[in-house]
PDBQT receptor file of N, H, CA, C and O in Angstrom, charges set to zero:
ATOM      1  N   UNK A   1      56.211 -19.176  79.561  1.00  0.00    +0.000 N 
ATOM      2  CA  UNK A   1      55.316 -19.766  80.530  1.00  0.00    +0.000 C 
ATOM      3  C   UNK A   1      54.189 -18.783  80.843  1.00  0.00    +0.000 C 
ATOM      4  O   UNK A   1      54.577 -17.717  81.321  1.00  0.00    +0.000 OA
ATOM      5  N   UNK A   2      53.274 -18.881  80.724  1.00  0.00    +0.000 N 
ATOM      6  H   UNK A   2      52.959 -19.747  80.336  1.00  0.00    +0.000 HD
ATOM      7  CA  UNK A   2      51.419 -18.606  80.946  1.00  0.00    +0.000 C 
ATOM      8  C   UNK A   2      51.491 -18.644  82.460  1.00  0.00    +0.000 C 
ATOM      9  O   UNK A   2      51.563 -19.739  83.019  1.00  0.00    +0.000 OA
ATOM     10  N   UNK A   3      51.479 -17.727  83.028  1.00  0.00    +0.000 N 
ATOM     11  H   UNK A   3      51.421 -16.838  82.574  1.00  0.00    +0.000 HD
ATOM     12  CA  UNK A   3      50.938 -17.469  84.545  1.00  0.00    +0.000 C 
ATOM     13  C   UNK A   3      49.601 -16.896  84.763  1.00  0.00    +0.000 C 
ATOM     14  O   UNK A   3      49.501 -15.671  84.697  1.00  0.00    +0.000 OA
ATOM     15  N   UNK A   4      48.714 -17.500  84.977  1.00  0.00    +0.000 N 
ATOM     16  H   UNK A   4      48.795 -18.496  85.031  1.00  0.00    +0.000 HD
ATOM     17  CA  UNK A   4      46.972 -16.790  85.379  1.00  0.00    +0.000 C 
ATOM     18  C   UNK A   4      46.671 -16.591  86.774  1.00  0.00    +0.000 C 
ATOM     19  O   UNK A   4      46.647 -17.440  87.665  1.00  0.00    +0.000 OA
ATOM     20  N   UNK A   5      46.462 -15.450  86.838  1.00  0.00    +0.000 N 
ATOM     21  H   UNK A   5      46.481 -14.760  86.114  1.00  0.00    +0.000 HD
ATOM     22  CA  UNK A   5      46.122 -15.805  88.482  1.00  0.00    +0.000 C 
ATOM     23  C   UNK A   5      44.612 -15.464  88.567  1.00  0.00    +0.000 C 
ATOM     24  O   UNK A   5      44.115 -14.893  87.596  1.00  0.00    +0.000 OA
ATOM     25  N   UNK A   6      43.867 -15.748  89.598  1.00  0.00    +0.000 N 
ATOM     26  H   UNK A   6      44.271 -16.212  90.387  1.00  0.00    +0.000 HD
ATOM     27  CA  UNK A   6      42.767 -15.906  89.791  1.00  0.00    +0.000 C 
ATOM     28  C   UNK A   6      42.386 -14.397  90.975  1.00  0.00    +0.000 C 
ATOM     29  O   UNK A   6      43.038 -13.964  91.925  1.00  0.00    +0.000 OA
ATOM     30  N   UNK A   7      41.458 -14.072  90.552  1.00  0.00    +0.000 N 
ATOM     31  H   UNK A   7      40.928 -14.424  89.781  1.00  0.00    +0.000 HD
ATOM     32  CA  UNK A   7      41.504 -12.364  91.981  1.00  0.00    +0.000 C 
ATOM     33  C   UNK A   7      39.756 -12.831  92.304  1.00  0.00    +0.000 C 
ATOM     34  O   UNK A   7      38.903 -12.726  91.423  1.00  0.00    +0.000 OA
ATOM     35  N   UNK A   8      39.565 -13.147  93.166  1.00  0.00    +0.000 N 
ATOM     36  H   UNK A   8      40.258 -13.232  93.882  1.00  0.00    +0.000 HD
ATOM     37  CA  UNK A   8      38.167 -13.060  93.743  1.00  0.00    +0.000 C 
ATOM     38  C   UNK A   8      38.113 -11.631  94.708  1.00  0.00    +0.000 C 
ATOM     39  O   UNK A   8      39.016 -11.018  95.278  1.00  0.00    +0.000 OA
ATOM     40  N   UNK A   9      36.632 -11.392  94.623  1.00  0.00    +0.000 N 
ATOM     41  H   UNK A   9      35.899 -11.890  94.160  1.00  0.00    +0.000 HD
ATOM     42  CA  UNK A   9      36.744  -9.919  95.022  1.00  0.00    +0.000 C 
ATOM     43  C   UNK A   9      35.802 -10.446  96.166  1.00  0.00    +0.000 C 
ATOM     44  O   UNK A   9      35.327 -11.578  96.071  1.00  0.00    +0.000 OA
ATOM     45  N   UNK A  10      35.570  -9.777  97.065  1.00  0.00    +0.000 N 
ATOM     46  H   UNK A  10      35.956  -8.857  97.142  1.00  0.00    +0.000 HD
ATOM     47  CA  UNK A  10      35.152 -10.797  98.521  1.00  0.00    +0.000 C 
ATOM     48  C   UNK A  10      34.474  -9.401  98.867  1.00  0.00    +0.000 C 
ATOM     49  O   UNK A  10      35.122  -8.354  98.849  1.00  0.00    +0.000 OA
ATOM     50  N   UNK A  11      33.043  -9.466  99.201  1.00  0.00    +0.000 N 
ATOM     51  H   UNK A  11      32.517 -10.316  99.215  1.00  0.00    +0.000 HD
ATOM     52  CA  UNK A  11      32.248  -8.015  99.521  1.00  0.00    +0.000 C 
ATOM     53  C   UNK A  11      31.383  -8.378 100.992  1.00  0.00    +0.000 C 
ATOM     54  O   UNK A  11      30.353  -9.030 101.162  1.00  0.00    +0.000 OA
ATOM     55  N   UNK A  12      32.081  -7.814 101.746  1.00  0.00    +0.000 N 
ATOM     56  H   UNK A  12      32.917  -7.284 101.607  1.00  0.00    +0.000 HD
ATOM     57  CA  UNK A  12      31.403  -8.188 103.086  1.00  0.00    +0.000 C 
ATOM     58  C   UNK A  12      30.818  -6.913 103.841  1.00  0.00    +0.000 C 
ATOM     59  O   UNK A  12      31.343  -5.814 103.662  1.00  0.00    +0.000 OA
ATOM     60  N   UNK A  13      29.663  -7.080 104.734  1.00  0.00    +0.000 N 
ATOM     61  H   UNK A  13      29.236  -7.972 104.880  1.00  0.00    +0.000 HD
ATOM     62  CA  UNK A  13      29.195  -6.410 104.995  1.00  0.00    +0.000 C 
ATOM     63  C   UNK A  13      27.712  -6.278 104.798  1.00  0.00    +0.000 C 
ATOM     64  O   UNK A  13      27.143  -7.284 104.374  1.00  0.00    +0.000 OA
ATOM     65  N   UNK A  14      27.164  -5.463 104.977  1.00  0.00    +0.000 N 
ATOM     66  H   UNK A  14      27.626  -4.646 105.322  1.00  0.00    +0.000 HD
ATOM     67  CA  UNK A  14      25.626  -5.326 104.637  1.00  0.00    +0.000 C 
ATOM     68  C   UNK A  14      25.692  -4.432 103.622  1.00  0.00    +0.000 C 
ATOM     69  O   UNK A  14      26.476  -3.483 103.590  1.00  0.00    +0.000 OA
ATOM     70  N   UNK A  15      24.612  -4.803 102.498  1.00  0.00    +0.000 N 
ATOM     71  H   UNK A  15      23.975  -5.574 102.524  1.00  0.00    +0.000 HD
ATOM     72  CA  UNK A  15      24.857  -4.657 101.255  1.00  0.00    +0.000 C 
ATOM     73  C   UNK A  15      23.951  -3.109 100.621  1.00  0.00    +0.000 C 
ATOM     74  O   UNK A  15      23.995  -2.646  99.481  1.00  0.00    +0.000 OA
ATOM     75  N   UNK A  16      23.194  -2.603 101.799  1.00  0.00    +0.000 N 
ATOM     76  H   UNK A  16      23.158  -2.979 102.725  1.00  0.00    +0.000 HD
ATOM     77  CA  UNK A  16      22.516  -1.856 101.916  1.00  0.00    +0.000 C 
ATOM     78  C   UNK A  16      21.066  -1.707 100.041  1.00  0.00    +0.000 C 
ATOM     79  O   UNK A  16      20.588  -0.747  99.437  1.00  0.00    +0.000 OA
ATOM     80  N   UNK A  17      21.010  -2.486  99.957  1.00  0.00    +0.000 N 
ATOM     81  H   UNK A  17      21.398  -3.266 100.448  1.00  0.00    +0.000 HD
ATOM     82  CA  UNK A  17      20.507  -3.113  99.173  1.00  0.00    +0.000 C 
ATOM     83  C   UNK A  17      20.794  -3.035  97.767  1.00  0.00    +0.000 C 
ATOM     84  O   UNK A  17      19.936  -2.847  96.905  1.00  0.00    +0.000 OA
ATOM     85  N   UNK A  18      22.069  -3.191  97.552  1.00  0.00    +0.000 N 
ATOM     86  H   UNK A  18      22.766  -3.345  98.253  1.00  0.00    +0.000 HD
ATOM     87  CA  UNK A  18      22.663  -2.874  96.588  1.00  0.00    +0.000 C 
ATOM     88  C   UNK A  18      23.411  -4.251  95.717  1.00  0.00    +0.000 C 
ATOM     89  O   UNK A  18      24.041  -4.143  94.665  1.00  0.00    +0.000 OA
ATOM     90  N   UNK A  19      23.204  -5.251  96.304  1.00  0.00    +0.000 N 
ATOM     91  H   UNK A  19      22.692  -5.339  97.159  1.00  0.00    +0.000 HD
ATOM     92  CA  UNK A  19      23.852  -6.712  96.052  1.00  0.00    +0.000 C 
ATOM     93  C   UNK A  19      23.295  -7.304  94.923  1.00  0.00    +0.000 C 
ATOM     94  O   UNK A  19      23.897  -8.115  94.219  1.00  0.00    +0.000 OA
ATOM     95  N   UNK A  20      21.950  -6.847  94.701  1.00  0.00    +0.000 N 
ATOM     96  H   UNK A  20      21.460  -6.189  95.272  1.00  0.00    +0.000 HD
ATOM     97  CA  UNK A  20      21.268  -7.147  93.286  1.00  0.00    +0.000 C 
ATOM     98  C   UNK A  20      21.731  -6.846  92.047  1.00  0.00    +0.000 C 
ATOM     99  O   UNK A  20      21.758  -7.672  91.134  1.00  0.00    +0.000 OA
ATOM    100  N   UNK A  21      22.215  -5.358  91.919  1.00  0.00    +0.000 N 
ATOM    101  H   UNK A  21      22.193  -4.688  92.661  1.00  0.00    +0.000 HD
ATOM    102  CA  UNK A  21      22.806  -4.668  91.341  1.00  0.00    +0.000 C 
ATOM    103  C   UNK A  21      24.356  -4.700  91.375  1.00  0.00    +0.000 C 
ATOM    104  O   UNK A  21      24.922  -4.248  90.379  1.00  0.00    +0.000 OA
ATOM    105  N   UNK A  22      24.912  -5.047  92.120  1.00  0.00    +0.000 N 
ATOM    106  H   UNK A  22      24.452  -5.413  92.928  1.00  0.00    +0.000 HD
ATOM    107  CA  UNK A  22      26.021  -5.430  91.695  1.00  0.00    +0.000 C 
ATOM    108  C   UNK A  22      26.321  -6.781  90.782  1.00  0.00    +0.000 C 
ATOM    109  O   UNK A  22      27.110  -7.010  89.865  1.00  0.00    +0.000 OA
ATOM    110  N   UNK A  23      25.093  -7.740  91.624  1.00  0.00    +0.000 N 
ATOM    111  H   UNK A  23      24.453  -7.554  92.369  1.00  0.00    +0.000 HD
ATOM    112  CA  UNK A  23      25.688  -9.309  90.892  1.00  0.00    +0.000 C 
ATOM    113  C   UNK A  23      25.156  -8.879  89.753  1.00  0.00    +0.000 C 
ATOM    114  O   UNK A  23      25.429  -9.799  88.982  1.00  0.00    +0.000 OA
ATOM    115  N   UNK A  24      24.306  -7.711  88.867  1.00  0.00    +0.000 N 
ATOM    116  H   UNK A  24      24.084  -6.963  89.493  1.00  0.00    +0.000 HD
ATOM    117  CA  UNK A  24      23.991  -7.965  87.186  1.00  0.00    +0.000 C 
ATOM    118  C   UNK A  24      25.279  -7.026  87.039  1.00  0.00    +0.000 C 
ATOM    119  O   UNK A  24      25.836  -7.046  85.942  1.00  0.00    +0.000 OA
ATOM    120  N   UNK A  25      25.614  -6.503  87.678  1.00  0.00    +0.000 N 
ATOM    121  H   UNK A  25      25.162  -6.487  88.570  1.00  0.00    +0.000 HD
ATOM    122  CA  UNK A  25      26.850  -5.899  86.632  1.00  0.00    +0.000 C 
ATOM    123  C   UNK A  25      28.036  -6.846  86.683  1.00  0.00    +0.000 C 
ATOM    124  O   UNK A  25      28.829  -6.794  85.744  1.00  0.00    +0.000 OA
ATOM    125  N   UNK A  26      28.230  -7.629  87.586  1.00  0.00    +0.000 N 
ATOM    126  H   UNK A  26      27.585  -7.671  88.349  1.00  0.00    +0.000 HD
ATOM    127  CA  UNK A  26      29.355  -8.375  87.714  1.00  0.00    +0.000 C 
ATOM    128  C   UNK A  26      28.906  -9.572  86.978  1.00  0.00    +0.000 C 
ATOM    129  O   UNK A  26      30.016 -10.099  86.896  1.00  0.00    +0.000 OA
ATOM    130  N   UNK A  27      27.895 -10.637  86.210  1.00  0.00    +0.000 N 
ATOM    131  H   UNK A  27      26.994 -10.209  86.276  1.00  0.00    +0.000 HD
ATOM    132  CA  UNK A  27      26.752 -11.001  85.425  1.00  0.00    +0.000 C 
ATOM    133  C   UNK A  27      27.905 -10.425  83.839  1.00  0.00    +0.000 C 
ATOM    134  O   UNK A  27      28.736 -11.081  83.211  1.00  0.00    +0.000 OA
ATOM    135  N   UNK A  28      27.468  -9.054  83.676  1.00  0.00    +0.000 N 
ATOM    136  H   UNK A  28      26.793  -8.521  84.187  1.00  0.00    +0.000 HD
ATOM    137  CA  UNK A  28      27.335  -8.321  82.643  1.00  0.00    +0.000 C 
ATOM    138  C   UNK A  28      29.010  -8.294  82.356  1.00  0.00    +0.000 C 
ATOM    139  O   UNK A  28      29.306  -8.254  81.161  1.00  0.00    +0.000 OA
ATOM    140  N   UNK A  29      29.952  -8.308  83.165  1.00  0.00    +0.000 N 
ATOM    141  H   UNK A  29      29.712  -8.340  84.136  1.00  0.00    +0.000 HD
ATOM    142  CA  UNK A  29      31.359  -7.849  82.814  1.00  0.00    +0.000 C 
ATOM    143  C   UNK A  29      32.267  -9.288  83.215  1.00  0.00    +0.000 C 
ATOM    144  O   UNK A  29      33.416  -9.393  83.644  1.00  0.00    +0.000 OA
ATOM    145  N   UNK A  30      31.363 -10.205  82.922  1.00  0.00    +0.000 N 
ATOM    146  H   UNK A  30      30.430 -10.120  82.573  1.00  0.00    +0.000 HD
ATOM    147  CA  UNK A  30      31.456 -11.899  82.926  1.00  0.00    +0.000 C 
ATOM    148  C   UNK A  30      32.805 -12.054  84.039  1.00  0.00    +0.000 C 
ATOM    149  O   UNK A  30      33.952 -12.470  83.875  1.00  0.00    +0.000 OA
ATOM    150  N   UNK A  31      32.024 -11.472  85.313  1.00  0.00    +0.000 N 
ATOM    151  H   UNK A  31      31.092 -11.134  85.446  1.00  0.00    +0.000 HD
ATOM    152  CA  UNK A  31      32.942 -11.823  86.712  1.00  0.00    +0.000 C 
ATOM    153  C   UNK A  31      32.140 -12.421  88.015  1.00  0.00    +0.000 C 
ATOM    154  O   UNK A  31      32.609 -12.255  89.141  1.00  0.00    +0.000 OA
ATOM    155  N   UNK A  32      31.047 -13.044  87.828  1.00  0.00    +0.000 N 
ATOM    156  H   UNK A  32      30.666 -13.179  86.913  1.00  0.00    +0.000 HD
ATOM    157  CA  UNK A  32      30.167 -13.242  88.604  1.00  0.00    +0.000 C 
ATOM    158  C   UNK A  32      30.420 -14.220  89.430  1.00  0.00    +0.000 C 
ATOM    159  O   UNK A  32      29.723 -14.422  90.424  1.00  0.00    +0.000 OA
ATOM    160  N   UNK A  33      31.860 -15.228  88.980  1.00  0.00    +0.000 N 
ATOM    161  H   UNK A  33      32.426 -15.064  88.172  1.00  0.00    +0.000 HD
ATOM    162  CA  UNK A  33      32.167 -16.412  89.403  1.00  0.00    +0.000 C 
ATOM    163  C   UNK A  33      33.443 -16.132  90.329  1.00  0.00    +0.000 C 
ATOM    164  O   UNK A  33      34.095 -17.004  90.902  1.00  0.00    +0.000 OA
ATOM    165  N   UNK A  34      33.670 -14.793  90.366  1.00  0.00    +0.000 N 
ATOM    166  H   UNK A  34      33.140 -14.084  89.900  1.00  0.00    +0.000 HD
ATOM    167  CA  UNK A  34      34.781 -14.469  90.995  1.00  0.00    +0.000 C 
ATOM    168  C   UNK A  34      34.545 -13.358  92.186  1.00  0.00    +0.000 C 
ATOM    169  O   UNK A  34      35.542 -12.801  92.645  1.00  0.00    +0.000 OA
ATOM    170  N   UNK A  35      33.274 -13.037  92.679  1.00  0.00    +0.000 N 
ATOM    171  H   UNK A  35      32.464 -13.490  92.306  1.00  0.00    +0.000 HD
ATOM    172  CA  UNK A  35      32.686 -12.325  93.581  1.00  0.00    +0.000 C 
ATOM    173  C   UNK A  35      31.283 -13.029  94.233  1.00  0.00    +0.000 C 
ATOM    174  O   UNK A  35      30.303 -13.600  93.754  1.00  0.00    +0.000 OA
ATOM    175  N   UNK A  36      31.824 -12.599  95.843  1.00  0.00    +0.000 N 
ATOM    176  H   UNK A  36      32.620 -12.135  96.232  1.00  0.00    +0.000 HD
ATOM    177  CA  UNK A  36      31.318 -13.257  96.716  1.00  0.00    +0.000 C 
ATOM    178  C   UNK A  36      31.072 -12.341  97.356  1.00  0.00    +0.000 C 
ATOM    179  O   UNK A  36      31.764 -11.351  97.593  1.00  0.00    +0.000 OA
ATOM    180  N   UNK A  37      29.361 -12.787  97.912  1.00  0.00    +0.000 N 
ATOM    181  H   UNK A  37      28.799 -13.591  97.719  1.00  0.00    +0.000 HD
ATOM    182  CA  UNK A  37      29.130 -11.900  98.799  1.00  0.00    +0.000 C 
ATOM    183  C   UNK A  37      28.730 -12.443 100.320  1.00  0.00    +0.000 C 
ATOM    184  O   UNK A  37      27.814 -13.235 100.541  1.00  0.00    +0.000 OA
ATOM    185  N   UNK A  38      29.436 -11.967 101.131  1.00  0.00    +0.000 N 
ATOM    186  H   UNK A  38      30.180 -11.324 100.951  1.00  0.00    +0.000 HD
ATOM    187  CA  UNK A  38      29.553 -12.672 102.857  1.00  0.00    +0.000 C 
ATOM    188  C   UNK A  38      28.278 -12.133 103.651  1.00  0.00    +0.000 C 
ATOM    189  O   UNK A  38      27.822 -12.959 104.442  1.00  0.00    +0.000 OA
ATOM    190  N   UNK A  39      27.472 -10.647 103.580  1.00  0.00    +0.000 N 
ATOM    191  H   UNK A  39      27.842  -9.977 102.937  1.00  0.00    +0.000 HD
ATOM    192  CA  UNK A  39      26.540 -10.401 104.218  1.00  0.00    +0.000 C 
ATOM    193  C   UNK A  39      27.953  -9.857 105.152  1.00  0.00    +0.000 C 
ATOM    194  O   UNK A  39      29.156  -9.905 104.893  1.00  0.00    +0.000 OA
ATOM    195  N   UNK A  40      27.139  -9.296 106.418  1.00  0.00    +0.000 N 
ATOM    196  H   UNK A  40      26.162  -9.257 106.629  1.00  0.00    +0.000 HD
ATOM    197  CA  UNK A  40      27.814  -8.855 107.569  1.00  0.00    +0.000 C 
ATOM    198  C   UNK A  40      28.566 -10.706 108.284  1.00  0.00    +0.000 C 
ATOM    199  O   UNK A  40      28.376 -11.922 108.334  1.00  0.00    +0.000 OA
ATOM    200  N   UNK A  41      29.496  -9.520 108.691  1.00  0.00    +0.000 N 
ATOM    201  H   UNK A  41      29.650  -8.533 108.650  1.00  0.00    +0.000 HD
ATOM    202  CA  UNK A  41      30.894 -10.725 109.717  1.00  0.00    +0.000 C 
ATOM    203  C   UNK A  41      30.775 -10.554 110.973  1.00  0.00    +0.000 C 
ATOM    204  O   UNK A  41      30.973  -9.340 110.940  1.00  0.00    +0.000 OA
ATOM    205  N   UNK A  42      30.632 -10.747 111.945  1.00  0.00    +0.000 N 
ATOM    206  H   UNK A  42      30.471 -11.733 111.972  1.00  0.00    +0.000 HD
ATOM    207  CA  UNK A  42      31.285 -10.543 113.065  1.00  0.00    +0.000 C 
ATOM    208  C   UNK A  42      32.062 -11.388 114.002  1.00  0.00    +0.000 C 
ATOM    209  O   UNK A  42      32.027 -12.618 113.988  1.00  0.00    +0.000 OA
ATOM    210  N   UNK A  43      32.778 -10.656 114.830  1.00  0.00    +0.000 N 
ATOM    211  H   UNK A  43      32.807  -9.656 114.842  1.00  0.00    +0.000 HD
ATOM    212  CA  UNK A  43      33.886 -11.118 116.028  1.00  0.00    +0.000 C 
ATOM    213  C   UNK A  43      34.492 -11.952 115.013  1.00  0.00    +0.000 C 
ATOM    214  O   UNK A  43      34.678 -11.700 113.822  1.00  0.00    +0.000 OA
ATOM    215  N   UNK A  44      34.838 -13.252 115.854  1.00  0.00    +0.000 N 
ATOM    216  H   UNK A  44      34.687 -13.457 116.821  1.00  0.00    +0.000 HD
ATOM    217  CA  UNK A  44      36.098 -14.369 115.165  1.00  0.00    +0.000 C 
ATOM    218  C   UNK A  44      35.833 -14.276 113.905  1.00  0.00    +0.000 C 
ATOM    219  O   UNK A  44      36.822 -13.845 113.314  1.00  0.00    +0.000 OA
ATOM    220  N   UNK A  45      34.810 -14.514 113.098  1.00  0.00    +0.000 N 
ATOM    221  H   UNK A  45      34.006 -14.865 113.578  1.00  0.00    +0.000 HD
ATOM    222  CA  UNK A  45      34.696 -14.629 111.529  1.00  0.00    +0.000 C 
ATOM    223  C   UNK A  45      34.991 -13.451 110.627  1.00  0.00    +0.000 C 
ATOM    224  O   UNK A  45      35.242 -13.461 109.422  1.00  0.00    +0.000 OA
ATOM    225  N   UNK A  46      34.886 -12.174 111.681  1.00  0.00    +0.000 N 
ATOM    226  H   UNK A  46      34.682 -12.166 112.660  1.00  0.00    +0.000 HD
ATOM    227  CA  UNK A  46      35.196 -11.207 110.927  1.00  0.00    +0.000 C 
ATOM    228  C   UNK A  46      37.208 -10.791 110.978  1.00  0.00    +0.000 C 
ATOM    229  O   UNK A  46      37.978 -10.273 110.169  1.00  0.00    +0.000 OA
ATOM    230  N   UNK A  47      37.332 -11.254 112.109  1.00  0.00    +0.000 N 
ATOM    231  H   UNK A  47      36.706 -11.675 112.766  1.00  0.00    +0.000 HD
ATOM    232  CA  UNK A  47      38.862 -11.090 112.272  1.00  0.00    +0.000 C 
ATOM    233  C   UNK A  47      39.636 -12.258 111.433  1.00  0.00    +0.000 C 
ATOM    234  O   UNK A  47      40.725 -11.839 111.041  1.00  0.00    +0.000 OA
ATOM    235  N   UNK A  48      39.339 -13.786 111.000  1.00  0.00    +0.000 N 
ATOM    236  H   UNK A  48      38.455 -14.126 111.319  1.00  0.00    +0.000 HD
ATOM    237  CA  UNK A  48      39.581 -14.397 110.013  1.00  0.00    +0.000 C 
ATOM    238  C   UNK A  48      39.550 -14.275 108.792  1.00  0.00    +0.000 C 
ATOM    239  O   UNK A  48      40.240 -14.867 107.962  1.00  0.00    +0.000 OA
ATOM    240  N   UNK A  49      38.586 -13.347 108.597  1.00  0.00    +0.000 N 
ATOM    241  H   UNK A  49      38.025 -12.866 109.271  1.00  0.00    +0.000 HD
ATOM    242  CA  UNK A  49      37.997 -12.832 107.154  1.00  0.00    +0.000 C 
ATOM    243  C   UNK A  49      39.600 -11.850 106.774  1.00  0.00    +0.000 C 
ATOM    244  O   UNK A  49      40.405 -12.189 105.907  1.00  0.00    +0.000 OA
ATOM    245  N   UNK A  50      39.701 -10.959 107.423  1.00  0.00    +0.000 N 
ATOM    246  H   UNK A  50      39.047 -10.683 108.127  1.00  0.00    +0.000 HD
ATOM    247  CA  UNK A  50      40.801  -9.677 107.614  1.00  0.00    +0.000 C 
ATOM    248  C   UNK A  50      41.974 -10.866 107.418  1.00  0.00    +0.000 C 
ATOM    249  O   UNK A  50      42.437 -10.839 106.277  1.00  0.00    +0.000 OA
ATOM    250  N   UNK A  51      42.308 -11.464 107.916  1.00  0.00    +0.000 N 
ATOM    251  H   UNK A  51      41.932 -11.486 108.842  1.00  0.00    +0.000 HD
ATOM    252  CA  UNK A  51      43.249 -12.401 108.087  1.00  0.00    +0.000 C 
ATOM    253  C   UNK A  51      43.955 -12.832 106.630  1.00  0.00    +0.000 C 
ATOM    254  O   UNK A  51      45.044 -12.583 106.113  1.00  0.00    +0.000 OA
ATOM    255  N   UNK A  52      42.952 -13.490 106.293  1.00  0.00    +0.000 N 
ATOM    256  H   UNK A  52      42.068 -13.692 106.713  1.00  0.00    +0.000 HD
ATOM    257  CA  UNK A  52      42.939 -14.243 105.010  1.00  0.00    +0.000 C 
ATOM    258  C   UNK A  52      43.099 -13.493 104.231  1.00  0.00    +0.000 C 
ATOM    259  O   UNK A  52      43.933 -13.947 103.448  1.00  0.00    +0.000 OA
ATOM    260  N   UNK A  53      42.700 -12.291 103.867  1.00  0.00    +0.000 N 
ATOM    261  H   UNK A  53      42.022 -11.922 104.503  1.00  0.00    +0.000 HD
ATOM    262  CA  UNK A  53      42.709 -11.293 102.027  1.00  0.00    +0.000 C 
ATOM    263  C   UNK A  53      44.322 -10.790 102.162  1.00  0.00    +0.000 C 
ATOM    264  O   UNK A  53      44.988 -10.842 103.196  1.00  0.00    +0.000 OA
ATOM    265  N   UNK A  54      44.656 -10.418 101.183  1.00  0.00    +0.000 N 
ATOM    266  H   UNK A  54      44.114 -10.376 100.343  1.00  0.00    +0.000 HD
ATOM    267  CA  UNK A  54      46.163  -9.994 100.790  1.00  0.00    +0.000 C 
ATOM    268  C   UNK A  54      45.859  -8.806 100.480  1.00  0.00    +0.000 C 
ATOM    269  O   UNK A  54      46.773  -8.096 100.900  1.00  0.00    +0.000 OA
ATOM    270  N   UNK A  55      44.938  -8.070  99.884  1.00  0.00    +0.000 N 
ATOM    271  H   UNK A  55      44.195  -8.647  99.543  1.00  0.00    +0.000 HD
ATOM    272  CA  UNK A  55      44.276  -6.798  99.706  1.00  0.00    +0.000 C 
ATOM    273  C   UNK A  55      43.308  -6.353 100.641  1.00  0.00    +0.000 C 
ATOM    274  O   UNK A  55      42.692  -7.337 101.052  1.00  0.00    +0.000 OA
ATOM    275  N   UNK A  56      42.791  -5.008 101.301  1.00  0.00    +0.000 N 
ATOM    276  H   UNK A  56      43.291  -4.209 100.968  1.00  0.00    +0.000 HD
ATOM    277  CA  UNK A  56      41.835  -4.802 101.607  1.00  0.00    +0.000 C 
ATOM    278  C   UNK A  56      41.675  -3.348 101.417  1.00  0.00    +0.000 C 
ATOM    279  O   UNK A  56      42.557  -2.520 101.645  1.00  0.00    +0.000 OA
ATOM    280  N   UNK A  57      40.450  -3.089 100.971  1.00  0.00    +0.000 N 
ATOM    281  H   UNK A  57      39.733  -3.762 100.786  1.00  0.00    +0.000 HD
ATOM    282  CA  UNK A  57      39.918  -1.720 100.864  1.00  0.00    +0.000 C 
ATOM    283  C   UNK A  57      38.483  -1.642 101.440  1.00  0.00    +0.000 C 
ATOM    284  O   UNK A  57      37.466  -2.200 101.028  1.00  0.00    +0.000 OA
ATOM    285  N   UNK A  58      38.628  -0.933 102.339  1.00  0.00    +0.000 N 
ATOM    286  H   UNK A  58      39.454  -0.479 102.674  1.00  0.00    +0.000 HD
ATOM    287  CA  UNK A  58      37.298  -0.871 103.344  1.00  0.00    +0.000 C 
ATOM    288  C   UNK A  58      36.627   0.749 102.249  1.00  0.00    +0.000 C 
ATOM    289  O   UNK A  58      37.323   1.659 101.799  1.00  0.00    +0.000 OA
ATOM    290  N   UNK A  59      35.420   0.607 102.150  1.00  0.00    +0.000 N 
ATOM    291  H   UNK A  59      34.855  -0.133 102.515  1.00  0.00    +0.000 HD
ATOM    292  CA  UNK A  59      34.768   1.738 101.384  1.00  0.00    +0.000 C 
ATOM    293  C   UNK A  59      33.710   1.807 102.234  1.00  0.00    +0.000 C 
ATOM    294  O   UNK A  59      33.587   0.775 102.894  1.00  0.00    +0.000 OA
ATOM    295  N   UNK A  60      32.990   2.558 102.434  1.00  0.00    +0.000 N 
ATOM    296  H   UNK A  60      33.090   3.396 101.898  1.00  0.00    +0.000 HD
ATOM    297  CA  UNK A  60      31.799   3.115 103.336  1.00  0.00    +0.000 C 
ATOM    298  C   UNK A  60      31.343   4.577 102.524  1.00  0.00    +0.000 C 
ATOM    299  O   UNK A  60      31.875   5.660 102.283  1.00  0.00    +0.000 OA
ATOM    300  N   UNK A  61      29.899   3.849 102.236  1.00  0.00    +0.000 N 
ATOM    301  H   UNK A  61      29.466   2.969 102.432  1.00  0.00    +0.000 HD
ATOM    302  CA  UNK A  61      29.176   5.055 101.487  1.00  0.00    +0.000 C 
ATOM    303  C   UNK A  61      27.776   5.628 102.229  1.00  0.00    +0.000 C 
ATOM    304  O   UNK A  61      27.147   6.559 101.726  1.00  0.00    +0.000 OA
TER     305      UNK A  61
């Protein structure tokens, strides 16, 4: 039995102008359909957001 699972990568936050450049590399490594970008969250939408992922890795550069 074939099990696929599906991983969307969910990028929230302010993108510090870097969102261009990510969607051609994500474009380029044919994942573009599986990354989303939210912009900044706040209050309730951002505590739903947290809610919902099964993974999280907060990065700050």
């Amino acid at each position: 039995m074939l099990v696929l699972k599906i991983i969307i990568l969910v990028i929230v936050g302010p993108d510090g102008g870097s969102q261009q450049e990510l969607l051609e590399t994500a474009v380029k490594l044919g994942i573009s359909d599986n990354v989303i970008f939210t912009g900044p969250l706040y209050g309730q939408k951002k505590v739903s957001a947290y809610r919902r992922i099964p993974v999280c890795t907060p990065i700050c550069i």
